[in-house]
MARLO-857799 format. One record per residue (C-alpha): residue number from 1; x, y, z. Coordinates in pm, 1 decimal. Each point is the difference from the previous one (the first is absolute). Example, Ala and Ser with C-alpha at 12.3 -4.5 7.8 and 13.67 -1.06 7.14 Angstrom:
2
nr 1, east 1230.0, north -450.0, up 780.0
nr 2, east 137.0, north 344.0, up -66.0
This chain:
291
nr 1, east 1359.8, north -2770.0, up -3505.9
nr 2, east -77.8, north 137.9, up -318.6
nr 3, east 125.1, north -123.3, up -365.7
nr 4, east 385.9, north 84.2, up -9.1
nr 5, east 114.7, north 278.2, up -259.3
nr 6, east 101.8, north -151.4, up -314.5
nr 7, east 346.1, north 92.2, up -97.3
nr 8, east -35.6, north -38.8, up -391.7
nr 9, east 348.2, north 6.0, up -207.1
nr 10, east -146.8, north 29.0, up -357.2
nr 11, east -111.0, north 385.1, up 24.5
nr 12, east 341.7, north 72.6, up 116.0
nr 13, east 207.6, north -217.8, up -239.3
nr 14, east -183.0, north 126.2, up -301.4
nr 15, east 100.8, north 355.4, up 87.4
nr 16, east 345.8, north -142.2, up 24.8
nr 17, east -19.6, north -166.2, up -285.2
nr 18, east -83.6, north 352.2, up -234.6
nr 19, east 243.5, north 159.0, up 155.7
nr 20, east 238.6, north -292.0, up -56.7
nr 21, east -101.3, north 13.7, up -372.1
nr 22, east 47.3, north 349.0, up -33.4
nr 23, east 331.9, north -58.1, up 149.4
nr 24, east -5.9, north -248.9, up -301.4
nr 25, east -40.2, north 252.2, up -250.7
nr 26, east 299.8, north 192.5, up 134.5
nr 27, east 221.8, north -267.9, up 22.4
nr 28, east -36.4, north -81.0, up -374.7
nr 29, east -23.4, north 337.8, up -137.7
nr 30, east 341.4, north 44.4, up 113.3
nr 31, east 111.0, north -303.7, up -166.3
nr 32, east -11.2, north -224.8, up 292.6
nr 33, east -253.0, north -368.4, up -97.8
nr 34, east 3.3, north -179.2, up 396.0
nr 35, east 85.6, north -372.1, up -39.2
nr 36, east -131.8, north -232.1, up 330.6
nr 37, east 209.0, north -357.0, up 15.4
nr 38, east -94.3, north -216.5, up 288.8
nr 39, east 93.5, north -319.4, up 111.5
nr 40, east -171.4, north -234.8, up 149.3
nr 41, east 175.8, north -335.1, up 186.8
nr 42, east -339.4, north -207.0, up 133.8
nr 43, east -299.6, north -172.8, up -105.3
nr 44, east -199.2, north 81.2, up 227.5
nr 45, east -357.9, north 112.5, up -207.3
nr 46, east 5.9, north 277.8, up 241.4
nr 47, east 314.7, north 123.7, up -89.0
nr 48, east -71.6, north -76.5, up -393.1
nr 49, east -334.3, north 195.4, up 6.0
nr 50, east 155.3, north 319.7, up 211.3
nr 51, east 237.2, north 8.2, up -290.4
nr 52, east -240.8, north -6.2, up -206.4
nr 53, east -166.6, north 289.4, up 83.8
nr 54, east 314.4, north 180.8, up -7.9
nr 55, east 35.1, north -107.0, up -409.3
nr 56, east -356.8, north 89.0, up -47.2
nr 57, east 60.7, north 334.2, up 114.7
nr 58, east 290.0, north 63.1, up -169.3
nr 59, east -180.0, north -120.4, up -343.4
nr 60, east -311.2, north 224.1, up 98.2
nr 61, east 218.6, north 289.5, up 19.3
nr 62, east 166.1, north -48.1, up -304.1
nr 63, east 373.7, north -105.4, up 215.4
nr 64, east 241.0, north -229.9, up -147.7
nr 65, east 39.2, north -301.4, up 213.9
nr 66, east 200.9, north -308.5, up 46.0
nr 67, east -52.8, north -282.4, up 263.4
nr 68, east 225.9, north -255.2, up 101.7
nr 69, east -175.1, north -307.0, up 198.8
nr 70, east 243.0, north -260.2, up 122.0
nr 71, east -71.0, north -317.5, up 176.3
nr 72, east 26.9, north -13.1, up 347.4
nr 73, east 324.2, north -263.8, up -19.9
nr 74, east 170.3, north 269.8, up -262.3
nr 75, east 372.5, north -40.5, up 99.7
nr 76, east 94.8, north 316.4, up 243.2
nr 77, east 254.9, north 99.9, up -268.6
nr 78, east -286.8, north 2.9, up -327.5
nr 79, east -211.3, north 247.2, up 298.3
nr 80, east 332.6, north 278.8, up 14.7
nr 81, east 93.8, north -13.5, up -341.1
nr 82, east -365.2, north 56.4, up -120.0
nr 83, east -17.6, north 287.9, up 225.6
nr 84, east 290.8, north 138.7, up -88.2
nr 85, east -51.6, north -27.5, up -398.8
nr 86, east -288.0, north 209.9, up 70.1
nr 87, east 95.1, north 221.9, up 201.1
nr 88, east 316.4, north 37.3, up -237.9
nr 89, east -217.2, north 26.2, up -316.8
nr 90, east -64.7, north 362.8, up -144.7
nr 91, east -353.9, north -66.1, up -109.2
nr 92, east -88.7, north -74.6, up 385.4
nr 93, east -68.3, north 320.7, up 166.7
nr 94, east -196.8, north -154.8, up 304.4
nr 95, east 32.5, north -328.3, up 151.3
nr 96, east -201.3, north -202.1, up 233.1
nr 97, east 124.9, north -347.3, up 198.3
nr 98, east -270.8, north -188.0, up 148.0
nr 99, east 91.3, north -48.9, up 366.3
nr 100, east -18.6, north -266.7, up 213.9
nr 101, east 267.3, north -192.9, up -188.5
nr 102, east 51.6, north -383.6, up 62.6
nr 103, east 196.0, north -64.7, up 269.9
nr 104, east 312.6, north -156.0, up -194.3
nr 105, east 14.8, north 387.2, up -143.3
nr 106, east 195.7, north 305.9, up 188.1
nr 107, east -259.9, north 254.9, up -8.6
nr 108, east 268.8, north 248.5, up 72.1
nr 109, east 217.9, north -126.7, up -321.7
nr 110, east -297.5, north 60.4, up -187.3
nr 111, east -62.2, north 383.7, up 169.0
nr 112, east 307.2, north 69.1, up -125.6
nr 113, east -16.6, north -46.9, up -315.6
nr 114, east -257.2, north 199.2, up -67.6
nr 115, east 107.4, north 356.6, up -119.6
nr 116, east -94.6, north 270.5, up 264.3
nr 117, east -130.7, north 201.1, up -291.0
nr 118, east -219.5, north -259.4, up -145.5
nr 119, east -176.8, north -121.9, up 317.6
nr 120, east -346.8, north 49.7, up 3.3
nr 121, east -58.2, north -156.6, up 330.8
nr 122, east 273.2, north 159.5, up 268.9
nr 123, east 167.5, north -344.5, up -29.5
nr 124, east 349.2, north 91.8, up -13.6
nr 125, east 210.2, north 22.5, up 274.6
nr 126, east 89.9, north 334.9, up -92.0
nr 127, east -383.3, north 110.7, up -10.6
nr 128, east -75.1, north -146.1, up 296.4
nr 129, east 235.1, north 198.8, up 231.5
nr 130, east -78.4, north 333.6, up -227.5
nr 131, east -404.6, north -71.4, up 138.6
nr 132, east 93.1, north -81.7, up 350.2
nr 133, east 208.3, north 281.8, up 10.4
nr 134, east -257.4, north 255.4, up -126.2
nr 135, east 122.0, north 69.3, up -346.7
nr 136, east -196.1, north -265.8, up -212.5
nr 137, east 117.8, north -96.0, up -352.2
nr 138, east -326.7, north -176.6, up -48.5
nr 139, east -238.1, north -105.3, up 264.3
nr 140, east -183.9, north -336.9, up -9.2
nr 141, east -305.8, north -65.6, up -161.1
nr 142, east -164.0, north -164.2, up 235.4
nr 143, east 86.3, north 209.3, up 316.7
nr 144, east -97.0, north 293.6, up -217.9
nr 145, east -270.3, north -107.8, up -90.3
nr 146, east -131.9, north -45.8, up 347.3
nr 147, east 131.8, north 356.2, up 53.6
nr 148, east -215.0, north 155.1, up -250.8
nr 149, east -286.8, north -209.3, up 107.2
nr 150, east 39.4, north 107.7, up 335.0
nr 151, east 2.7, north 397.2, up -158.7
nr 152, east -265.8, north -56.1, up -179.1
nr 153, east -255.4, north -101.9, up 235.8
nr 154, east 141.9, north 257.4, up 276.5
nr 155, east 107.5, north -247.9, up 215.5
nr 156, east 281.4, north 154.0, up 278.8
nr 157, east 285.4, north -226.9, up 43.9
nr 158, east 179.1, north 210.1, up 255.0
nr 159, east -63.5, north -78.7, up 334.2
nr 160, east -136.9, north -299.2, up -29.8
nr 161, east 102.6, north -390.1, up 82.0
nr 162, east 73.0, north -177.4, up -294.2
nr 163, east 64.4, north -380.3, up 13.7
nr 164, east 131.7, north -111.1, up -297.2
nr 165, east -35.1, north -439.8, up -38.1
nr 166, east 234.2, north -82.0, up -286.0
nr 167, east 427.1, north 61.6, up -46.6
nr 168, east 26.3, north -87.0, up -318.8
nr 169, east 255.0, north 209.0, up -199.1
nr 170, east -206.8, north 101.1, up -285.4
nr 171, east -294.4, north 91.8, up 200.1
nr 172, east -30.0, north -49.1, up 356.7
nr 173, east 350.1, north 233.0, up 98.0
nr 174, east -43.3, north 272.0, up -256.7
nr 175, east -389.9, north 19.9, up 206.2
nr 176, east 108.7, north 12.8, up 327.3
nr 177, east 289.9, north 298.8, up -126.0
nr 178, east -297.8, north 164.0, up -151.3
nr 179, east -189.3, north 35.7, up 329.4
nr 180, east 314.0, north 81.5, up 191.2
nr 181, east 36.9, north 309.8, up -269.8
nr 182, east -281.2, north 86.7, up 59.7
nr 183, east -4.4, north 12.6, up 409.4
nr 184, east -172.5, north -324.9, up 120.7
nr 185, east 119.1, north -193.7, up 241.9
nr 186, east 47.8, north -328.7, up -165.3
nr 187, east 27.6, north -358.4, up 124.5
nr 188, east 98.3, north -253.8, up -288.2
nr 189, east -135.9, north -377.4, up 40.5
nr 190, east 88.5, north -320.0, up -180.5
nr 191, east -25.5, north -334.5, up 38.6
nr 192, east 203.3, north -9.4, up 286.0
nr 193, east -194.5, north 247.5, up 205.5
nr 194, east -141.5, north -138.6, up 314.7
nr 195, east -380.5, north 47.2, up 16.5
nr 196, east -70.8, north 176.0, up -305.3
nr 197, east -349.4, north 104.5, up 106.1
nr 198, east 91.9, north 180.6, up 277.4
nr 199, east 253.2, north 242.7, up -195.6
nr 200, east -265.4, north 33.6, up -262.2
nr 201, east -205.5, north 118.9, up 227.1
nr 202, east 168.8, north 279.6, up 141.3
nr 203, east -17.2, north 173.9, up -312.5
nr 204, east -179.5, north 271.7, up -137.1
nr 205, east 114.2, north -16.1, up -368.8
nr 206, east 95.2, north -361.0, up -71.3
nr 207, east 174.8, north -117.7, up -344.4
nr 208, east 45.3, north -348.6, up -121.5
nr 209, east 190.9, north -143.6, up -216.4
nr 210, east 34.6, north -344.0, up 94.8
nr 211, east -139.6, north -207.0, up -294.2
nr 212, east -216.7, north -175.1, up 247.2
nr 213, east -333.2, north -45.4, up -124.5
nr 214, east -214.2, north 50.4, up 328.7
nr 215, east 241.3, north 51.5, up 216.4
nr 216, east -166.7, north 330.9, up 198.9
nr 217, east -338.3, north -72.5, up 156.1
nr 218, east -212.8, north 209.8, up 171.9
nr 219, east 107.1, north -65.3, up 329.7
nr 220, east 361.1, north 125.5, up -99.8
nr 221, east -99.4, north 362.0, up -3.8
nr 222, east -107.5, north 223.2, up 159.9
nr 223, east -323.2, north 289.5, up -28.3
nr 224, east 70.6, north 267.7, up -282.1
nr 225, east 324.9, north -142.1, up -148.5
nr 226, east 107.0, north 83.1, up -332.6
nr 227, east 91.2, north -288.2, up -221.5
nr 228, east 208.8, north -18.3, up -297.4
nr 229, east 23.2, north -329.9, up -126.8
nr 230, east 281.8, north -17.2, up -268.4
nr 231, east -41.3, north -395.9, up -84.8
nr 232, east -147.4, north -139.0, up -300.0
nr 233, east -78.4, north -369.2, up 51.7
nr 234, east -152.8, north -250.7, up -252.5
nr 235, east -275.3, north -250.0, up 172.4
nr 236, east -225.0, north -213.3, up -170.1
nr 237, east 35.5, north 219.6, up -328.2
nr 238, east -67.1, north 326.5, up 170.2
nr 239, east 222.4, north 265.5, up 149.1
nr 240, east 25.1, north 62.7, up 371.0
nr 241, east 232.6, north 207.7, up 270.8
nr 242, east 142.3, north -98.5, up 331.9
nr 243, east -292.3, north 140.3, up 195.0
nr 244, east -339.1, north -153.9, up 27.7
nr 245, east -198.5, north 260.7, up -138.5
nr 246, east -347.3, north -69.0, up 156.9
nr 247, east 143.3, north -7.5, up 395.6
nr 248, east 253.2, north 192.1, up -37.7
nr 249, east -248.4, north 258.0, up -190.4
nr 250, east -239.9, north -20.0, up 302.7
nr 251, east 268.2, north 187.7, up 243.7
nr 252, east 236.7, north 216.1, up -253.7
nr 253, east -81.9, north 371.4, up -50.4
nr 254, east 153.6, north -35.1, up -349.2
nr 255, east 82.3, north -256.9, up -270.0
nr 256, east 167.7, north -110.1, up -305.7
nr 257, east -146.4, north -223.8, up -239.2
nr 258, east 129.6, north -263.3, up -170.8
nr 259, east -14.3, north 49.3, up -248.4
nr 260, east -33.8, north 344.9, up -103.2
nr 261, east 214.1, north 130.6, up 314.0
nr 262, east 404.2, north 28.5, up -62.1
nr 263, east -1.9, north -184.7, up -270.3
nr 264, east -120.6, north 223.6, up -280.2
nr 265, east 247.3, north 269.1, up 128.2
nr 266, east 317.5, north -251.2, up 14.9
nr 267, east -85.1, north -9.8, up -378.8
nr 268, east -31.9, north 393.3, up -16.4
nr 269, east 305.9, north 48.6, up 191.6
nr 270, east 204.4, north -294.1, up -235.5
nr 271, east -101.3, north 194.7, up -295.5
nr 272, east 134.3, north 330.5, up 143.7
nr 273, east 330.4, north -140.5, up 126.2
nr 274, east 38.6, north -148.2, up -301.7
nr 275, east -30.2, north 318.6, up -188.9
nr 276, east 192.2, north 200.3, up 283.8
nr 277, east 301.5, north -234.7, up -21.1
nr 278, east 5.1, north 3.1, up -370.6
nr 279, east 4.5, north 362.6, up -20.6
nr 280, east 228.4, north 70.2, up 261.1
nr 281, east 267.0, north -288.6, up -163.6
nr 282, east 4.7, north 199.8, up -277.2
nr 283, east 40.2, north 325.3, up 136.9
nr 284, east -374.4, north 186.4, up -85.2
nr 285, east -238.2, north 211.2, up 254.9
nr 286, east -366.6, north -160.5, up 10.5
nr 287, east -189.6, north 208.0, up 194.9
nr 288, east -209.5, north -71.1, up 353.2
nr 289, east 140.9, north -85.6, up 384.0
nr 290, east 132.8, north -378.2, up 24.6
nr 291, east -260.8, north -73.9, up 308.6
């Protein structure tokens, strides 16, 4: 089989990212100056680094930004009132909460107390039911991201069999909702799934989001898949997905790269949310569809 198609992000995130920045301009010509908090409850130098590329952004950009990192062992109560002081402050007009949380923290005490208005990631309950039920206050980075990825490179989505390996809330669900919208037929695995491999390889457009470095082979697909591998995983000082590129590359029809694949576009896509929600918290038109 010949080399799969490369499914580059950075062409379409830097079209993203001018419109975002005109977007920009309109914001603050009508007064409005977007704010991004985030807060961050790990130490994971994953989780540190993906933040940081959220700050550097923002400081690119010319965004006013505040972080809040808290250890790991940061009492459940020091987590709700943080996000709540933020989300209560005027000078915050976009907030972020870096999910998952430790497991001594309610991740659903901590959803809602983010303001509907100010989340930039669909993490409020409130935004959450607005997207499954069609009528999106904001849409998620990252499962936008893959959307306009998918647009991008012409890729059909209807139709096909999407396998989605990964339920995580931030990522994995808002993924597999994506393909649904978009008429798959979708099969969700996790780490409870018996024989992974041979779900993966009934599909024609798989998506992973496992954190897994690896964990897809070549043997786990099948001829002419499409593969969109959403995972950024350090190893040995580099930066790898969930799919072994070099088999998995021998049998695919199409690829992403990592890196250079979603990622560049879940930055594009953060910028323009974070503009959108500002904006739209304070009541001003910026122009351009939300897809």
């Amino acid at each position: 089989m010949s080399e799969p198609r490369r499914l580059a992000g950075r062409g379409p995130a830097d079209a993203l990212r001018e419109a975002a920045l005109d977007r920009l301009d309109d914001c603050r010509a009508a007064g409005v100056d977007p704010s991004l908090a985030t807060v961050l409850v790990s130490d994971d130098p994953a989780d540190r680094a993906f933040m940081d590329r959220k700050h550097d952004l923002c400081s690119e950009v010319g965004i006013d930004s505040r972080r809040v990192d808290l250890p790991p062992d940061a009492p459940a109560e020091r987590v709700y009132r943080t996000v709540a002081d933020l989300g209560a402050d005027p000078a915050v007009t976009a907030l972020f909460v870096q999910i998952p949380l430790p497991d001594h923290v309610d991740e659903s005490e901590v959803r809602r107390r983010v303001p509907p208005e100010k989340d930039v990631d669909c993490f409020h309950p409130e935004n959450v039911g607005r997207l499954v039920a069609g009528d999106p206050r904001v849409r998620p980075v990252t499962s936008r991201a893959v959307d306009r990825l998918l647009d991008a490179h012409d890729v059909t989505v209807a139709g096909r069999d999407a396998v989605v390996v990964g339920r995580g809330t931030a990522i994995g669900v808002p993924l597999a909702h994506l393909c649904c919208r978009r008429d798959a037929t979708v099969t969700v695995c996790h780490s409870r799934t018996r024989d992974l491999a041979e779900r993966t390889r009934a599909a024609d457009l798989l998506v992973t989001a496992a954190g897994t470095p690896g964990l897809i082979d070549g043997s786990m697909v099948s001829p002419g898949v499409v593969v969109v591998d959403v995972s950024v995983n350090r190893v040995d000082g580099g930066v790898v997905g969930d799919v072994d590129a070099e088999s998995v590359g021998e049998r695919a029809a199409a690829v992403t790269p990592v890196p250079g694949g979603v990622g560049p576009l879940t930055m594009a896509c953060l910028l323009d949310n974070v503009v959108r929600v500002s904006a739209a918290g304070a009541g001003v038109e910026v122009g351009g569809q939300s897809g």
